[in-house]
Every structure is written in C-alpha cells, then in structure tokens.
C-alpha positions as CSV (number, residue, x, y, z in Angstrom):
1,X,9.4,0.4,-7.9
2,X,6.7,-2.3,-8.5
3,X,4.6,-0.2,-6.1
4,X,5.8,3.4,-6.4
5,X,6.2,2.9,-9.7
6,X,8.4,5.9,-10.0
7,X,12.3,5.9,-8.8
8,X,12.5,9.5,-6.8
9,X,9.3,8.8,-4.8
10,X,10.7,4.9,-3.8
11,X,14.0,7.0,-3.0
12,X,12.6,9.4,-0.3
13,X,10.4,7.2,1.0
14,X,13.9,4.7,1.6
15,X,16.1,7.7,2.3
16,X,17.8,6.9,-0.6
17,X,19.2,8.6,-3.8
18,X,17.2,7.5,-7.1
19,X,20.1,5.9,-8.8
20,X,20.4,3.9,-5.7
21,X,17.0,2.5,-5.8
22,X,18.2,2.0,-9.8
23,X,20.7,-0.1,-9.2
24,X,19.5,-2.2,-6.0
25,X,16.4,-2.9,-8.2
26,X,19.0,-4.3,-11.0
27,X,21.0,-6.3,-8.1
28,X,17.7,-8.0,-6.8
29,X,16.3,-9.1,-10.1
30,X,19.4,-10.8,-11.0
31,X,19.4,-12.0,-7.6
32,X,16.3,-13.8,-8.8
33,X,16.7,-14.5,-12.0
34,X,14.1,-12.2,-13.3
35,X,14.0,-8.9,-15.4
36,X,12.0,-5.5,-14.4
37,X,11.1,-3.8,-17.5
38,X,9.1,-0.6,-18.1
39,X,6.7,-1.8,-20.4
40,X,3.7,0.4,-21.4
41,X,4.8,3.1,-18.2
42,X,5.0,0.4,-15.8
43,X,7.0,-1.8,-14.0
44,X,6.7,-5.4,-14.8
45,X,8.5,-8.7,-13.7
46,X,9.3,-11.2,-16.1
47,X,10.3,-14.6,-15.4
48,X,9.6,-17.0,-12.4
49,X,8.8,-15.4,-9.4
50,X,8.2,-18.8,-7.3
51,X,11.2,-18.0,-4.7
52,X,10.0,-13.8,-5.0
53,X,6.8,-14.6,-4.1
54,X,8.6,-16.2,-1.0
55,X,10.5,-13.6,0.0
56,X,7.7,-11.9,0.2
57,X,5.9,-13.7,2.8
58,X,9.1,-13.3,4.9
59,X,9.3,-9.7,4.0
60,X,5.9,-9.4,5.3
61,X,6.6,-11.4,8.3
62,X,9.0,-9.7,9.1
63,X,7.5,-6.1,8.9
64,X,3.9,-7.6,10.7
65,X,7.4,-8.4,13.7
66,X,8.5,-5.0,13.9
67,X,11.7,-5.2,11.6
68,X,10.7,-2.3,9.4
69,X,7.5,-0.4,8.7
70,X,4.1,-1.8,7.2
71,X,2.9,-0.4,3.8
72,X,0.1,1.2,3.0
73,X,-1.2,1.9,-0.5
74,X,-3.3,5.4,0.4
75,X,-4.4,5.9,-3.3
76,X,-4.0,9.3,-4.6
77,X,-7.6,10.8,-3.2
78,X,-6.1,10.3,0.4
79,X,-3.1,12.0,-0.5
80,X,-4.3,15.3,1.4
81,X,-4.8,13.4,4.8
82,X,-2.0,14.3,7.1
83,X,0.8,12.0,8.6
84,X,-0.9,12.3,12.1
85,X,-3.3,10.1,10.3
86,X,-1.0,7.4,10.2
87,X,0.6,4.9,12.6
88,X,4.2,5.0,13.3
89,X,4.7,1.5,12.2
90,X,3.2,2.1,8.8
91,X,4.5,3.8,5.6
92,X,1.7,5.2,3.1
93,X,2.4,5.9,0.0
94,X,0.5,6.6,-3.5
95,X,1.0,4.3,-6.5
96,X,1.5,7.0,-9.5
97,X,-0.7,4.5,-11.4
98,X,-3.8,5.0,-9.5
99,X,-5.8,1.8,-10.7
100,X,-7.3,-0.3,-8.2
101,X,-6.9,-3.7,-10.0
102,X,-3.2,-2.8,-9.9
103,X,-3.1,-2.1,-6.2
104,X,-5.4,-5.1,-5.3
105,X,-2.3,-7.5,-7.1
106,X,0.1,-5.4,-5.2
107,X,-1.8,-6.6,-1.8
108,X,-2.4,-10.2,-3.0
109,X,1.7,-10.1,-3.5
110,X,2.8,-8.7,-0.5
111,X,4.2,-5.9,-1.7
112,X,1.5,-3.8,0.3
113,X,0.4,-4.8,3.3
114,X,-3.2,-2.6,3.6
115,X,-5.1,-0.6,0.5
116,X,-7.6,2.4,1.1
117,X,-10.1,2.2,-2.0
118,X,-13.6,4.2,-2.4
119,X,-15.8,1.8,-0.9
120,X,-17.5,2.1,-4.4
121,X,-14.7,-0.7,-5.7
122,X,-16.6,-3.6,-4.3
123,X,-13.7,-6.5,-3.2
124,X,-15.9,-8.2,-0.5
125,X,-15.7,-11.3,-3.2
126,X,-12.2,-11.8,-2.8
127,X,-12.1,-14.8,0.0
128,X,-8.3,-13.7,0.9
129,X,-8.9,-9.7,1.4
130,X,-10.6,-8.3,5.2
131,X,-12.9,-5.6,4.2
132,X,-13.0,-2.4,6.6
133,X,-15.8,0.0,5.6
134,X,-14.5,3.5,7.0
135,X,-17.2,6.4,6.9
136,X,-15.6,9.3,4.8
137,X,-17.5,12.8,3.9
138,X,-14.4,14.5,3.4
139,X,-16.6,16.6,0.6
140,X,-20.0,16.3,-1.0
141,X,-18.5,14.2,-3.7
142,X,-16.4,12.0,-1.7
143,X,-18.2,8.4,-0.4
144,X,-17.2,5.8,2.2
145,X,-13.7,4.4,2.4
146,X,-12.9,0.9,2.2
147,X,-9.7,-0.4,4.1
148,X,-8.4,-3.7,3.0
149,X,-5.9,-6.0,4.1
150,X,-5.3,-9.9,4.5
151,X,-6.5,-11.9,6.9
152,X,-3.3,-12.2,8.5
153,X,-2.2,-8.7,8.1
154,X,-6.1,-7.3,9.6
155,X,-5.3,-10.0,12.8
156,X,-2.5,-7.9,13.7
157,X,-2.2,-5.4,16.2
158,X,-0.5,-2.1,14.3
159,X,-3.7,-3.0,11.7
160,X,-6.2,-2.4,14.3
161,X,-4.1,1.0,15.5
162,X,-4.1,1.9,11.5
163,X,-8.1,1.2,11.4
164,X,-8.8,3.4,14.3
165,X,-6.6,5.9,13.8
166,X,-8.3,6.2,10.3
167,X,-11.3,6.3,11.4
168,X,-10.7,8.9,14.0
169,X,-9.1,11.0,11.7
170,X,-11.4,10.6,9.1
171,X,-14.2,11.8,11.3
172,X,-12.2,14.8,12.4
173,X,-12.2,15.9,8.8
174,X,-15.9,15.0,8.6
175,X,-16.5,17.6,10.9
176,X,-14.6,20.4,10.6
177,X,-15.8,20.5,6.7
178,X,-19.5,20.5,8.4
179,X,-18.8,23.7,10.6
C-alpha cells in the first residue's frame, strides 16, 4: 500500500483480492506495533519503525536471492512501455502519487528496490543511490531517463539485466518513433 498507494492495484499485482490486501495490511501493523493511516490521500506509518525498517533489509535480501520478485517503481510516464521491457525477476509498478521525493523515500526504505525518474530530477547528491543515465526520445518532449538503485541492489546481477534490457528497449522505441 505504502507504495501502490491504492488497494486494487497492490491486489493484482499480489494475485490477491483488495480486502485481502486490507486486512493483511491491518495484521502487519499490529504485528509491529504501528498504525497505517490515510492521511491527506496517502498512506502513512505511525509509530516506531526500528524492527520495519529491518524487515525490510531481509525483505530485500531476500528478493536480491531469488525468493520473490524485485520492485520497480516505473513512474507513471513509463507506464506505456511494454512488459517485454522488463526482467522476469522484476515487478514494475506506478505509485498513484507520482512525486519523486515520495518514490526516492520509498527506495531509501526498501520498499522499492530500483526507480525510473526523468533524468531532469537530479539525485546524483544522494551518497546511498547508483545513478543510471538511460537515453530516452520516446517523443519530442520526453528527455533522458534516470535509473536508480542502491549500491547494493545496482551490484546485483538481475539489476544489470533490468539496465540493459531498458536500455535496449528504450532504444527500440527511439527508433521506430524516428521512421
């Protein structure tokens, strides 16, 4: 939900029925002593998420391992890349949000594990993100791409396949909107 931000899409991207997501959501922050409230049209935390923010890292750990599929914040501009764009190991989803600063806490907590961005959101300051610069024309408008990931997350193997698949595919678009 924290990333989603929106039950039915968490629920198809889980296989699972929105009042499922509902209620794990409710089980978990119990489970941790916190509260998830919709505050302002978003989902916030509330409480101490010291032991969260380590399930996290082992959440992460464990996905970077193979035990369940990497997450990739695509940001609603990339929603009309196709699927073949996209790793099997990976899961890309679209915040309904759509603010950067929102998505760049989602990465720093391990909730996401890579971000696409406009390249025009300059993060190269942040000493914990990799910055991958991704050339992007998909129309006159549209600038360079800027994948970014941890420095742990970018070491790992199904990050490189999701950089170069991007980048291939993002060149095939390049050029069939130039012929």
């Amino acid at each position: 939900m924290l990333w989603l931000q929106a039950g039915e899409p968490v629920g198809t991207l889980l296989r699972q029925h929105q009042t499922s997501v509902s209620r794990n959501q409710r089980k978990c922050a119990k489970a941790f002593r916190l509260t998830i409230e919709k505050e302002r049209g978003r989902w916030r935390i509330q409480g101490d998420t010291t032991l969260l923010n380590l399930e996290r890292q082992v959440h992460q750990r464990a996905r970077l391992d193979g035990k369940g599929r990497l997450r990739l914040e695509a940001c609603r501009w990339m929603d009309h890349l196709h699927d073949a764009c996209i790793p099997k190991g990976w899961l890309a989803g679209s915040s309904r949000l759509n603010e950067p600063m929102r998505s760049l806490e989602l990465l720093h907590d391990r909730i996401i594990d890579a971000l696409l961005l406009p390249l025009e959101n300059d993060f190269d300051h942040a000493p914990w993100i990799n910055t991958f610069h991704l050339s992007s024309k998909l129309s006159p408008a549209d600038g360079d791409i800027a994948l970014l990931m941890r420095p742990e997350v970018a070491a790992h193997p199904a990050s490189r396949e999701l950089t170069h698949m991007l980048e291939a595919c993002l060149k095939t678009v390049s050029m069939q909107d130039q012929l």
